[in-house]
C-alpha positions in Angstrom: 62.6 28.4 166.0 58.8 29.9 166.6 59.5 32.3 164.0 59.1 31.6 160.4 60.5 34.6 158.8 63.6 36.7 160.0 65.1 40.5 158.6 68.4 40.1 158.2 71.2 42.1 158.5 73.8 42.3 155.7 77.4 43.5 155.6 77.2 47.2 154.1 81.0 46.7 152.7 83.1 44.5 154.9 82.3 41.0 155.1 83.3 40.7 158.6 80.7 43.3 159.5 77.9 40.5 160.0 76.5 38.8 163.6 77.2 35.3 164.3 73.4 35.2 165.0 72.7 36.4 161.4 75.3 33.5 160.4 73.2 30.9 162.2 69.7 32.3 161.0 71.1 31.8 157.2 72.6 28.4 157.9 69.3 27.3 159.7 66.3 28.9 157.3 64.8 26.9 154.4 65.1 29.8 152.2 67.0 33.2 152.1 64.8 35.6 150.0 67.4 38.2 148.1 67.1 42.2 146.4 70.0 40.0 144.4 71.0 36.7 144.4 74.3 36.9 143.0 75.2 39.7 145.6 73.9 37.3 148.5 75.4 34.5 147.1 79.5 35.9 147.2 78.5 36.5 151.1 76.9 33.4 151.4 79.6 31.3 149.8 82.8 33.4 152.1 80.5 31.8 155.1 79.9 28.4 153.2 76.3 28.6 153.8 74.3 26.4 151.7 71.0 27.8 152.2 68.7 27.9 149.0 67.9 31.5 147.2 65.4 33.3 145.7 64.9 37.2 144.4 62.9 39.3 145.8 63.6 42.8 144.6 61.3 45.9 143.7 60.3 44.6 140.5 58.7 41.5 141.6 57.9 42.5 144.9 54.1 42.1 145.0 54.3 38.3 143.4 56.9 37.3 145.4 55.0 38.5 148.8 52.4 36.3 147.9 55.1 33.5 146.9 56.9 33.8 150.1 53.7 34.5 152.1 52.8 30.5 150.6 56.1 29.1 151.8 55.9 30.2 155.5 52.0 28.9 155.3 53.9 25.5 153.8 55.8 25.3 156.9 58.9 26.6 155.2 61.7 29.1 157.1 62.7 32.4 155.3 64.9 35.0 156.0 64.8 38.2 153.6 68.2 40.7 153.4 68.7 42.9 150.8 72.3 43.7 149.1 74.2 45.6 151.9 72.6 47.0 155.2 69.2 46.7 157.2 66.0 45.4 154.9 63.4 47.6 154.5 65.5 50.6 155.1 65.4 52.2 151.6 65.0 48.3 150.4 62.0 46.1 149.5 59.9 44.1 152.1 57.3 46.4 153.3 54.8 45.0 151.1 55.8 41.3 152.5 55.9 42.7 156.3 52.1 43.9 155.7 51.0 40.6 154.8 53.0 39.0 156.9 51.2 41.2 159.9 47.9 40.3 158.2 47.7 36.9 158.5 49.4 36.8 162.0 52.4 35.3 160.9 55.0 35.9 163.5 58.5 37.2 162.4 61.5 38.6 164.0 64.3 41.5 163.1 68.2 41.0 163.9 70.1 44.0 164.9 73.4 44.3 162.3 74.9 46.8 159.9 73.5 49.8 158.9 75.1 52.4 156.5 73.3 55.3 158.6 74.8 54.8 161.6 78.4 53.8 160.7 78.0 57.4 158.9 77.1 59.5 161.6 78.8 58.0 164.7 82.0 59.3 162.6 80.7 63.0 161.9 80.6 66.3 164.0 77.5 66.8 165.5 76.7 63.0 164.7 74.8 62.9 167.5 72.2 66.1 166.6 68.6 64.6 165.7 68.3 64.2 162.1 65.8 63.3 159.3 65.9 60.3 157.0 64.8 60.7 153.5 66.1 57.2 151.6 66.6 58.3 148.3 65.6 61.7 147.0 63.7 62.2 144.1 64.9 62.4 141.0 63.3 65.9 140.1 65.7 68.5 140.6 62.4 70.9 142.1 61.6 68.6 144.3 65.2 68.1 146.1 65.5 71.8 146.5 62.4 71.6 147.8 63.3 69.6 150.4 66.3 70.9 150.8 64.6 74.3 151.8 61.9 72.7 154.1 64.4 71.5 156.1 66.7 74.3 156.5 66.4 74.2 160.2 67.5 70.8 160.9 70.3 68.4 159.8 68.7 65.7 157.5 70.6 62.2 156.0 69.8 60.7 152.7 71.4 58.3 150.5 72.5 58.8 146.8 74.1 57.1 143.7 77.5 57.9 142.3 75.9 58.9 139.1 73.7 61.1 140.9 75.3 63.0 143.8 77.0 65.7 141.7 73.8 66.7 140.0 71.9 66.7 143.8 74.9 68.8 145.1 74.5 71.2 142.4 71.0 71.6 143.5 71.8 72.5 147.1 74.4 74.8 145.9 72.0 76.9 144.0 69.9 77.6 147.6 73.3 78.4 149.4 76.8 77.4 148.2 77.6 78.0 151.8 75.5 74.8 153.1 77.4 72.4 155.2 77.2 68.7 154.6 79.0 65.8 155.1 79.3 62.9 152.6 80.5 58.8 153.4 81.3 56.5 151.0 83.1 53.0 150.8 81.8 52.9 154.3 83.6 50.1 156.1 86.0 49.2 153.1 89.5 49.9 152.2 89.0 53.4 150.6 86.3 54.6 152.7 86.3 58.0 152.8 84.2 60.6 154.7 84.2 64.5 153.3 83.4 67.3 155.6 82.7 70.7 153.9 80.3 73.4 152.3 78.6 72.1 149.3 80.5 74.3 146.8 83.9 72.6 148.1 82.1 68.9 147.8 81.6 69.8 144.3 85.3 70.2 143.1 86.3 67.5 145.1 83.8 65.2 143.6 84.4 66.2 140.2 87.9 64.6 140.3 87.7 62.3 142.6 85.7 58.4 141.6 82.5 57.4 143.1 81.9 54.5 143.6 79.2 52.1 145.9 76.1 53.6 147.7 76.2 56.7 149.6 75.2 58.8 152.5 75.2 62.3 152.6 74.4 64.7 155.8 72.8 67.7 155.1 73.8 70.1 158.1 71.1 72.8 159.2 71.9 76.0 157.7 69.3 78.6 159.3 70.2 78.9 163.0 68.2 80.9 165.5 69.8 83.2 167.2 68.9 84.9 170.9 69.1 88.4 169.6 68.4 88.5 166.0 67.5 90.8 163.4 64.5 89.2 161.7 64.8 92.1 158.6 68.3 90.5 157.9 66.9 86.7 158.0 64.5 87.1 155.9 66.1 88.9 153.4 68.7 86.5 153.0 66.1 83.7 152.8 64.6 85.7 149.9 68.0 86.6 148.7 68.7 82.3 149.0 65.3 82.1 146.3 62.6 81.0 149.2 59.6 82.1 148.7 57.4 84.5 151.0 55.2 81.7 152.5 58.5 79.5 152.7 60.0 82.0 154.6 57.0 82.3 156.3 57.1 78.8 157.7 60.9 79.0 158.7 60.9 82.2 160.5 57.7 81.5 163.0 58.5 77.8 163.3 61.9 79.1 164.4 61.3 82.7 166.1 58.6 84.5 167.9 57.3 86.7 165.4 53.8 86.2 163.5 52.8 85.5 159.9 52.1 89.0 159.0 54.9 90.3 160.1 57.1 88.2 158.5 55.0 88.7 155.0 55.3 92.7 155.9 58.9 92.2 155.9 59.2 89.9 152.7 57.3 92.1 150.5 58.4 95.6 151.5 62.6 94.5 151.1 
């Protein structure tokens, strides 16, 4: 092998979900650099792959860079994965792929699992462009203001089980009417995809256990219209809680009608 260092591709549930190239890059490197060990190591030990480990996680991520950047330079093999899914998609290793580009050291991705697309290739309108966020932030202003940037376009994002009730209650408060779409246990035994406004998520959540990582679809909820009244849109954006240069930003990205007109119309209703 040229290469020194490889991305890896993990299951993202199902152990069978894995390419028997990503079996023989494992089997073959010196090292296999982990977000955690003892997760690697049940997946590691199904494929009796004897391959040494090392952590490499967001808390050490800058020293170990520099650790594993000192390997490869040694002459050592290493191939980074993180728990479940595609490195460096919501996961460490951009840090290590900068220095890694730096000092010319070559390095090669595998194609595998990916929680993102097992999602949407099951959903209506799975196949509608769409914006990744990785994890929202934690502030509850800053989701809904997301949320309300984004009104004209589906966007993904994953969430914890401890947090997806509080992030739904978020997006109910801007419209309880809001479409989304929410996939968890992907590839598992109880994997389960829910399809419904966010008010109806809410109660089925609320009695329902979460469990693993998971990806929710945000479906656009502002759709332009050939013959629409642009009085009525914007009061119901106002109505929803945007502000006027918020709706603003929605109504000429979306319509033909300027900025003064839509302030005009947002401080007159």
């Amino acid at each position: 092998m040229d290469e020194k260092f490889f991305i890896v591709p993990t299951p993202i549930g199902n152990l069978k979900d894995i390419t028997l190239r990503a079996i023989e890059v494992l089997k073959s490197v010196d090292i296999i650099a982990c977000e955690d060990t003892r997760v690697t190591q049940k997946l590691l030990n199904h494929y009796g792959i004897a391959t040494k480990t090392i952590a490499y996680h967001k808390f050490n991520e800058k020293d170990s860079a520099s650790g594993i950047l000192k390997l490869i330079k040694d002459g050592k093999s290493v191939a980074l994965v993180s728990d479940a899914g595609t490195p460096l998609v919501s996961d460490p290793g951009a840090i290590l792929i900068e220095e890694l580009r730096k000092n010319n050291i070559k390095y090669t991705a595998l194609a595998g699992a990916s929680a993102i697309t097992t999602f949407l290739s099951q959903l209506p309108k799975g196949d509608e462009p769409f914006t990744f966020f990785g994890f929202l932030p934690k502030k509850d202003g800053k989701i809904a203001e997301i949320v309300k940037d984004n009104s004209s376009k589906n966007f993904v994002f994953y969430e914890s089980p401890n947090r997806l009730l509080k992030t739904l209650s978020v997006i109910s408060k801007i419209d309880d009417n809001i479409k989304v779409a929410i996939g968890r246990e992907l590839t598992k035994v109880y994997e389960e995809i829910f399809v419904g406004n966010v008010c109806e998520a809410i109660s089925h959540f609320e009695i329902n256990p979460l469990k693993g990582e998971i990806v929710v679809l945000v479906y656009k909820f502002f759709e332009s219209t050939e013959d629409v009244d642009i009085q009525c849109k914007i009061d119901k954006l106002k109505a929803q809680g945007f502000s006027a240069k918020e709706t603003t930003k929605i109504m000429t990205s979306l319509f033909d009608v300027d900025k003064k007109t839509v302030y005009n119309y947002f401080t007159e209703s």
